[in-house]
N, C-alpha and C positions, 0 to 999 in steps of 0.2 A: 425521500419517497420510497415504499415500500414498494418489490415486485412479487405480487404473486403468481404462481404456474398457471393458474386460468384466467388471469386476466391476459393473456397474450395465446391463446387456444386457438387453433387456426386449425380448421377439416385440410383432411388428406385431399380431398379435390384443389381448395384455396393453392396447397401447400405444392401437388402437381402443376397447376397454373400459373404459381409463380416462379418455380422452375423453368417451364416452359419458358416464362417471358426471357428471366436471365439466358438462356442458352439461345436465345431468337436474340438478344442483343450482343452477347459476344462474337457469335459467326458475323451477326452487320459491320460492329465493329475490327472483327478481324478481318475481314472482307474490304474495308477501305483503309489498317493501318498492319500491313502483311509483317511486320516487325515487333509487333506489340506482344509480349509475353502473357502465358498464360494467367500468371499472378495479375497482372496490368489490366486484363481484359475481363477477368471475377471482378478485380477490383471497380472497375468501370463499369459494370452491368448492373453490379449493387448498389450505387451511387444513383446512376441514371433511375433505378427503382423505386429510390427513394425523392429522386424529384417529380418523377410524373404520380406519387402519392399512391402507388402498390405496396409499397412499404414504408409506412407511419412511424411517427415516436411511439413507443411500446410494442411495436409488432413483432412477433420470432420471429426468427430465420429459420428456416430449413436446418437439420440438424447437419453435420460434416459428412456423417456418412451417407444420409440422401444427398448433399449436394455433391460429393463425389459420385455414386452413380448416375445421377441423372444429367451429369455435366460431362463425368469425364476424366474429371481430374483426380491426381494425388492428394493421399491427406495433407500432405505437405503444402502443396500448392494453397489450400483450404486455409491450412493453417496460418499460413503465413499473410494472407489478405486480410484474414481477420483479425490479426495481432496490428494490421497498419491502419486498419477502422477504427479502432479499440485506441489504438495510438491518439487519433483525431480527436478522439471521443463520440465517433459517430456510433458507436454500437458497445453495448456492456455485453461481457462475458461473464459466465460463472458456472464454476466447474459443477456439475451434474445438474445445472438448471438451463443450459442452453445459450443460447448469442439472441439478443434483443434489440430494437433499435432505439440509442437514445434519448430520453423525453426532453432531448434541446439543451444536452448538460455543455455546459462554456467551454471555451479553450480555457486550458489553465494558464498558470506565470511559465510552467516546466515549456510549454511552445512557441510562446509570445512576447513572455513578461507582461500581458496586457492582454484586456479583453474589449470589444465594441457591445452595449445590449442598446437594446431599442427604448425610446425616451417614451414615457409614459407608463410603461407595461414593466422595463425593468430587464426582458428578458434577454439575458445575451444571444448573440448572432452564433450563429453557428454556420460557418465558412463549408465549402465544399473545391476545394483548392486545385487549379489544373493548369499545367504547365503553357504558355504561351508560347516562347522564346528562348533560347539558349542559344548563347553565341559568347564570342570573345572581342574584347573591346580594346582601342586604345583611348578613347573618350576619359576626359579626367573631371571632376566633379568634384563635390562635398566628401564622396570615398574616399580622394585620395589621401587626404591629411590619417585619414585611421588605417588604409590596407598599403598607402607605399607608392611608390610608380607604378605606371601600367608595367603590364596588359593583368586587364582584369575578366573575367568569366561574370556575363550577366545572364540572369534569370527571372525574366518578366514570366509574372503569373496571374491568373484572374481566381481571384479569390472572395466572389459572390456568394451570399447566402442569406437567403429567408426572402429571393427578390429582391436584394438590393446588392447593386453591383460597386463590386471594389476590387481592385487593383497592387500588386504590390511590385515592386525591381528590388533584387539583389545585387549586390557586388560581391565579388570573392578575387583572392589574389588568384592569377595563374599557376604563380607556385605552388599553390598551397595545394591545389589539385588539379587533376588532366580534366580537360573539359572530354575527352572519349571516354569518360569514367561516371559521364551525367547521363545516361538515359532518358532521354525526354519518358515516353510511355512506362518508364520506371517511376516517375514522378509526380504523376497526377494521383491525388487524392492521396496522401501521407503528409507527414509531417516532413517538412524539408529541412528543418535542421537536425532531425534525428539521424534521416539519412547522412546527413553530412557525418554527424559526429560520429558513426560509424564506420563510416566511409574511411576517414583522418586516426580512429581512434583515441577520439578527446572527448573531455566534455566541453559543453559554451560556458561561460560566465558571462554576464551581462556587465559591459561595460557604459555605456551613458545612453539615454533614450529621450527625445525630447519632441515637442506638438507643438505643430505651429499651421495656423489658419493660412490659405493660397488657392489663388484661381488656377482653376486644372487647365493647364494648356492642351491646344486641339489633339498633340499626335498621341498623349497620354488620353485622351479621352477616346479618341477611337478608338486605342487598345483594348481598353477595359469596358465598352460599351458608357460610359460615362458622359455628361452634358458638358460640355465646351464651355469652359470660367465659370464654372459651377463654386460655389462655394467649398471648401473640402479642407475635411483637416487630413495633417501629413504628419506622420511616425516616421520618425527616425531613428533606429536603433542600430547601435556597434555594440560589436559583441567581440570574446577575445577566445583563444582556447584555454582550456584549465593550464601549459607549460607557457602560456603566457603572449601567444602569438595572434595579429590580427586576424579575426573568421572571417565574420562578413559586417558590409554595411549595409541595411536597409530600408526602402522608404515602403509604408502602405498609406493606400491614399484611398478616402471615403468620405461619401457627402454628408457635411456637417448635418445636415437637416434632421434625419429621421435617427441619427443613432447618438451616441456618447459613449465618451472613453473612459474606462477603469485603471488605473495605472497601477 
């Protein structure tokens, strides 16, 4: 798909007004999560923008230096939200043509190994990811054989998008990292294993991934807004780091019905 500068032309009032909005939803948000960092709270108010449909596939954004006056913030701050958009693939960059939102482009193999699109249409899903949960476990499962004995560090997330709700759990050794070192409100809407890999200074390699059909029991269904023995397929992926040590193991879990899996 070709972009061009006026198919995304948006008047100075639009461009005021959705300013507006974004900075009426970060003071809300800051206002009920007094912890949440400024990166966290951009990053949240562009998100929320784009699900109540003020900001569409193909629409600009505001350039960095009107959202820095009109918000408040550093360019850095700016900058760096939108290199974790951009991460996602929720918004294309390009240097002297502006930040765009984008037209539904996939997660790639680089965040997944794997993509879900919608059955009929073709078109991949595009996740908008936010942290649930973060805690520390001694619970031992299917992780254990790949990360080791506990204590393990889990990271329940809801990771819906286009309307349809999905779900994912990680595991991670304790060792491997301080669970004081996960910021929940650092975590919603990025890539989660990017962060890690910075975090550790590794990269992943994907070690085995495998699907398999199961009824969603109730306490996962609550979590994720999901139907109670719903039909659902389950991902399982381990992963390693590049010097060879277990990362994480994980499940995402989504109802077979309306989507299909790309491997």
């Amino acid at each position: 798909m070709v972009l061009k500068k006026d198919e995304f032309s948006v008047s100075k009032m639009d461009q005021k007004g959705l300013l507006s909005q974004i900075l009426k939803t970060m003071k809300s948000e800051a206002a009920a999560t007094p912890r949440e960092t400024k990166k966290s709270l951009l990053r949240f108010a562009l998100l929320e923008t784009m699900k109540n449909g003020l900001l569409k596939p193909g629409d600009r954004l505001p350039s960095e230096q009107e959202m820095s006056k009109a918000l408040g913030l550093s360019a850095g701050t700016i900058q760096g939200t939108l290199r974790q958009l951009q991460d996602l693939g929720i918004i294309i960059r390009r240097r002297g043509d502006g930040t765009v939102v984008a037209d539904k482009e996939p997660l790639t193999e680089s965040i997944w190994h794997f993509r879900f699109v919608h059955k009929g249409s073709g078109k991949p899903l595009r996740p908008q990811p936010s942290i649930l949960e973060i805690t520390e476990t001694e619970d031992q499962g299917l992780w254990t054989k790949h990360l080791g004995p506990p204590p393990y560090i889990r990271i329940i997330r809801d990771i819906s998008g286009d309307g349809i709700q999905l779900g994912a759990v990680m595991y991670l050794s304790s060792k491997l990292i301080n669970i004081d070192r996960l910021q929940r409100e650092e975590l919603d809407g990025v890539n989660l294993r990017v962060v890690l890999e910075s975090e550790l200074g590794e990269r992943a390699q994907k070690d085995r991934t495998t699907v398999v059909h199961a009824k969603l029991d109730y306490q996962l269904a609550e979590q994720f807004g999901m139907v109670p023995g719903s039909e659902t397929l389950v991902i399982r992926a381990a992963t390693r780091l590049s010097n060879g040590t277990p990362f994480y193991f994980q499940e995402i879990f989504a109802p077979a019905d309306p989507l299909e899996l790309e491997v």
